[in-house]
N, C-alpha and C positions, 0 to 999 in steps of 0.2 A: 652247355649241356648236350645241344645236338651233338656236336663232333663229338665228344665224350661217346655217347651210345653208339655213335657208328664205329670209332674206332675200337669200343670195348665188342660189338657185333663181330667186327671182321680178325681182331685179334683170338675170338673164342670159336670163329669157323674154320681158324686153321688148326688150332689148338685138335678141335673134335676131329678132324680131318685126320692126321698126325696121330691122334688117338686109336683112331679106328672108331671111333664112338659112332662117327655119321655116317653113312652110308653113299656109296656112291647115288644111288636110284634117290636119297633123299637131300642130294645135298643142293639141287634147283630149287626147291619147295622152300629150304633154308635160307635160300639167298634173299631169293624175291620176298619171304614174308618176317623176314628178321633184321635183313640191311637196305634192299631196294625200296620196298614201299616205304617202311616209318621213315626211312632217310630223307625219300622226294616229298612226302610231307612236313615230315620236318624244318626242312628247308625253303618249303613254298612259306612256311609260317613266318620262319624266319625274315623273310627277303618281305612279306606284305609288313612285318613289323616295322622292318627298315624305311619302308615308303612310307608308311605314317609317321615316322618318328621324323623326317627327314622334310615332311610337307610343310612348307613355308606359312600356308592359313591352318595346320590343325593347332587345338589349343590343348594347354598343361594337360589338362584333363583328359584329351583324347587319346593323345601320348601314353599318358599310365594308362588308359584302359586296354589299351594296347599291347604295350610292355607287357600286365599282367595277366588279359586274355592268351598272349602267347605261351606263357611258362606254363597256364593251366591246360592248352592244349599239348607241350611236350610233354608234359606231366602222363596228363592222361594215355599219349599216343604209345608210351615207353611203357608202362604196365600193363597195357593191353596185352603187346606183344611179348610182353617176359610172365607170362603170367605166373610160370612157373617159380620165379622166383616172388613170394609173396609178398618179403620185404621191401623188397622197392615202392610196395605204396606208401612210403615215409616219406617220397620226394613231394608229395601234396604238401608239406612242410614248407615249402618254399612259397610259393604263390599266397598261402595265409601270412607269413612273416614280411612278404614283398608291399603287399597290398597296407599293412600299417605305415611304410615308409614312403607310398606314393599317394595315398588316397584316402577319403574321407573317412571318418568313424561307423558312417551309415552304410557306405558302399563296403570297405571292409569286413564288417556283417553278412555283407551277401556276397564276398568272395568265399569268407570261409565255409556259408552255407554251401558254396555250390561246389566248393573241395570234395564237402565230404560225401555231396552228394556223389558227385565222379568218382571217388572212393569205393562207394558202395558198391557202385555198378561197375568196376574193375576188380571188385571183391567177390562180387557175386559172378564174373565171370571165370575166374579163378578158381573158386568154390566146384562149379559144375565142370571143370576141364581137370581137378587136379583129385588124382582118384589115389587113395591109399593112405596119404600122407595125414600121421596122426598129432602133428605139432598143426595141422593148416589154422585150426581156428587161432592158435594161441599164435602165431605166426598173421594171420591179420588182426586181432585185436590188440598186439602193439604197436603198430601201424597206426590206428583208429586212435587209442591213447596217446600217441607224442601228436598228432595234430592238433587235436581237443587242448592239449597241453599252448600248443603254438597259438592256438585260438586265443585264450587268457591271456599269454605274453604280448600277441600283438595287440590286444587291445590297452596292456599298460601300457604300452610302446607308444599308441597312439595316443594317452590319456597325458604320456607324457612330452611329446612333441607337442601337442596341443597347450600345453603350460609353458612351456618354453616360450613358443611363437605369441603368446601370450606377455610373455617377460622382455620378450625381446620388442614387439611391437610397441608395449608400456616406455622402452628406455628407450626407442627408437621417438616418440612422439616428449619423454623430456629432452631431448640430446633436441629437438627442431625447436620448443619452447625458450632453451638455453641459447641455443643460435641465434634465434630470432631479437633476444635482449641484449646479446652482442650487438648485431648486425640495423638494428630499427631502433630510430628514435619513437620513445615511448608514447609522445603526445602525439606526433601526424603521423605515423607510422608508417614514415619513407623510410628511406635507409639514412643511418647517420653519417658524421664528419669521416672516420676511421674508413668506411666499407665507402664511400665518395671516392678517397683517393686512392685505394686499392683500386678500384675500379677504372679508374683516369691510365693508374699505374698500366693497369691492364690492358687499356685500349691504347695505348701507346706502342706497346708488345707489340700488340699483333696488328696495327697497324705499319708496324714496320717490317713486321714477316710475313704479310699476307698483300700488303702494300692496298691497303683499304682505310679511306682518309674518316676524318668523324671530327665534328666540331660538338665546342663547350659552350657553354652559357652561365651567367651568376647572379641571380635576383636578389636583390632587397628588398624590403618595404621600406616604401617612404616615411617618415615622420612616424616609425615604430616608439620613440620613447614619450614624444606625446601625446600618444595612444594608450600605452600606460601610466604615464601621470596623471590622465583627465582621466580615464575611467576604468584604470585599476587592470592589474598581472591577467586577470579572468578575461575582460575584453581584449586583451593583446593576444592571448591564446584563442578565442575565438576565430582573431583575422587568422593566426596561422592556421587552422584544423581547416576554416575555408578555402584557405588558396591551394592546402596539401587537398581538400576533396576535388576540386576543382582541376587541379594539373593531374588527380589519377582519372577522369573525365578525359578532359583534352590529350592529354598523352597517351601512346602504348607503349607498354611496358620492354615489349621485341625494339624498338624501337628506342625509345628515350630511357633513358637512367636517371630517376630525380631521387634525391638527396637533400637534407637537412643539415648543412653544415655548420650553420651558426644559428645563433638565436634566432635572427629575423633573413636570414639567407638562407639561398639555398642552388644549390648543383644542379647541372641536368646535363647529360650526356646523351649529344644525338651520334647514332650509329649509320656509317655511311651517308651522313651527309655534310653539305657545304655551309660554309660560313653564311650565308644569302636564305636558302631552306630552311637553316636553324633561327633566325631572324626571323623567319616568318611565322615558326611555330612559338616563339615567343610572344610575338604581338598578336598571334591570335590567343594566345591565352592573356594577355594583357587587356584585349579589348573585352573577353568575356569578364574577367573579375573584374572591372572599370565599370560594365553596364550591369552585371547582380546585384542581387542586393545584399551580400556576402561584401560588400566593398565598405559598405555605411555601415560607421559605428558611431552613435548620436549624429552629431552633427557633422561629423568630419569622413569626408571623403577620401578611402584609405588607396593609394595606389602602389605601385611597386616599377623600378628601374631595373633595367639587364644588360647585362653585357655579355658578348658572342665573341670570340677567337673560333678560330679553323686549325686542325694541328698541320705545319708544317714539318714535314721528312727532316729526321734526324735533330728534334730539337728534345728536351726532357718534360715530363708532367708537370714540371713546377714553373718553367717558362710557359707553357701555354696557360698554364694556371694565372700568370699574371698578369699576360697579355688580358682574357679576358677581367679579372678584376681592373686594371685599368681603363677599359671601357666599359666598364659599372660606373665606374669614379667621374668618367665624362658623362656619362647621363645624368649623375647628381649634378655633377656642374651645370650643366645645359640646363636646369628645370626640373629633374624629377620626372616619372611617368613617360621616360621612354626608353627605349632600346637603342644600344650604342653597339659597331661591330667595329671591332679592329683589322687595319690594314695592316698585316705583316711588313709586306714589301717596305710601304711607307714609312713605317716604327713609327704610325697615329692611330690614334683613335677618332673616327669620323662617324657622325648618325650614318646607318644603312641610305643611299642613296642622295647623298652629298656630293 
């Protein structure tokens, strides 16, 4: 819009020039109060617009208030100086229609207010500079009508983005509920078998392109089926709901990826660390669910076995995957109630510090 006015200024000084319309003795008075001055203000607006818009800490909000401060300061600065031409108070059309597309319904309100206030007082300037001319009223009262008109529209405008973001937010929040019944088993509400080994998939990826190592782990409960023989599906789901509240406790989430992949098992996936650190974060959550009393159910004290692999470079998710089920299998063997890590090198499975 700046450039527009300056180049429509300096295209109609040569024009008048050429004409003979302007006068030599008037044609400095022209420069300075029709191209020089609105252009360097123009342009100071323009360039402060930019620095806001461009500032690293302003926020959305400041942005548009910005943006649409400046169109209503060119707005205004352009029919000061044209005053002659009365029409041009239509461009206040802009800043009312802008303001529905970046800004509140309440603030909108008082952009259009303060339109038409600037209106007035470019109307009223106008009025007292522009002598003879018998169209002048009806020449700013269409002006005053197509804004009033843009007043209404933006606020459909606005009644209707507001229903939109409305519609969209609604399907934005079923589309994460939908996800979430993919991705989460519905009783501990870890993540399930399916998003476990995408996620394995995944750390495998990028630990091969980023060359950033990460070991697994795979728990069971011990004597989960006579848990539910002796006292019933309800108490078996109790142990799991405790150990799942328990490892979201002990665990961070940045950190560990745990998982429900079988009935009474379950995944964990440590990030950037070693087979030795992931062992250890194991049996400190072993030793808390061992000493709660989330562990007792009647009479029988409920424990849980783990097994830890490390991934080694260039092997697949389903080898390491059974590197550590292997040494699950040797914890069962061993007794139960402890954590077994796998030796690569060796191709055994040996308890951590054997």
């Amino acid at each position: 819009m700046a450039i527009a006015v300056t180049l429509l200024e300096v295209t109609s000084y040569f024009y008048l020039v050429d004409s003979g319309d302007l006068l030599p003795k008037d044609r400095g008075m022209y420069i300075r109060t029709r191209i020089l001055f609105p252009s360097v203000f123009n342009y100071g607006c323009l360039l402060l617009n930019r620095a806001v818009q461009t500032k690293e800490t302003a926020t959305e909000v400041c942005k548009n208030d910005s943006m649409i401060a400046t169109v209503l300061l060119l707005c205004s600065v352009t029919v000061w100086v044209h005053y002659t031409l009365v029409s041009a108070l239509s461009v206040f059309v802009l800043p009312v229609v802008l303001s529905a597309v970046f800004v509140s319904k309440k603030k909108m309100r008082l952009i259009c207010a303060v339109s038409l206030a600037a209106m007035c007082i470019c109307a009223a300037h106008s009025y007292l500079l522009v002598v003879g001319d018998p169209f002048l009223v009806r020449n700013i009262a269409v002006p005053f009508f197509l804004v009033l008109v843009a007043c209404l529209l933006s606020n459909i405008i606005m009644a209707y983005i507001q229903e939109g973001k409305a519609d969209l937010l609604s399907s934005y929040r079923v589309q994460l509920i939908l996800d979430r019944k993919v991705k989460m088993d519905p009783l501990t509400n870890l993540y399930n078998q399916h998003t476990f080994f995408k996620k394995l998939e995944e750390s495998v990826r990028l630990a091969e392109q980023q060359n950033e190592g990460f070991s697994m782990a795979i728990l069971d409960i011990d004597n989960f089926k006579a848990i539910n023989d002796t006292y019933g599906h309800s108490a078996g789901n109790q142990v799991l709901e405790g150990l799942s509240d328990l490892m979201g406790m002990v665990f961070s989430p940045k950190r560990e990826f745990v998982a429900r992949y079988g009935g009474e098992e379950f995944g964990i996936i440590f990030k950037g660390m070693t087979r030795d650190q992931a062992y250890e974060r194991i049996e400190q959550l072993r030793r808390h669910f061992s000493d709660s009393r989330l562990s007792y159910i009647g009479v029988i004290h409920v424990t849980f076995s783990g097994g830890v692999a490390q991934y080694q470079p260039g092997e697949e998710s389903s080898t390491l995957f059974n590197r550590a089920d292997a040494a699950l299998y040797e914890a069962k063997r061993k007794g139960k109630n402890q954590t077994v890590t796998d030796l690569a090198q060796d191709g055994i499975a040996v308890p951590s510090g054997a």
